[in-house]
N, C-alpha and C positions, 0 to 999 in steps of 0.2 A: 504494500500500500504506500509505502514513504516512496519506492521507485517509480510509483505512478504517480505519485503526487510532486515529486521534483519535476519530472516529466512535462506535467500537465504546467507546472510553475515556468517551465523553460520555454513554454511554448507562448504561454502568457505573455510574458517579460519581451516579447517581441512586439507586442501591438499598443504595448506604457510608453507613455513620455516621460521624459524625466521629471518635468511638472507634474506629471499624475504620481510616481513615487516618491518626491517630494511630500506629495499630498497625504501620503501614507505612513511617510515615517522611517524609509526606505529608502534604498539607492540600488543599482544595476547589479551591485556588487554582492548583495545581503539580499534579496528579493527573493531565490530561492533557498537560500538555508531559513530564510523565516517563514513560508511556508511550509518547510518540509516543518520546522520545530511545532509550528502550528496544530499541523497536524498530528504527529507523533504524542503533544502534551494531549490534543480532543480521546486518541483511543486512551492513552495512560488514562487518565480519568475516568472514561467509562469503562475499562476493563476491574478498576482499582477494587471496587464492591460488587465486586459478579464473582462467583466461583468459578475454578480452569476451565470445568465441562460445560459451563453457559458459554465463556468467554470464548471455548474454539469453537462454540456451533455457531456463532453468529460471525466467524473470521471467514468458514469453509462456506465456499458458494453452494449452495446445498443442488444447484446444476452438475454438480461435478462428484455426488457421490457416488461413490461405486466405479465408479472411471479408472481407478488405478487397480 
């Protein structure tokens, strides 16, 4: 999920002005490590108060069970 979500931030950071990451809080330089950190802190959070067996059914795309 972090490799998709840098991804997706790299992709981003193509279409920002530097006035729009100005705006943000941001430069060209930090735009995807604080997405990625973003992201990473949102599942910490919700995984923190779930037990392991809630927290990997809702990681595994449940399309793909049995697939392997």
């Amino acid at each position: 999920m972090l490799a998709q979500a840098a991804s997706a931030a790299r992709k981003t950071l193509r279409y920002l002005s530097d006035r729009d990451l100005d705006d943000m809080g941001l430069s060209r330089s930090t735009f995807v490590d604080g997405v990625v950190e973003s992201v990473k802190a949102e599942i910490e959070s919700n995984v923190k108060n779930q037990p392991i067996s809630k927290s990997i059914k809702c990681v595994v795309n449940p399309n793909l069970l049995g697939a392997v």
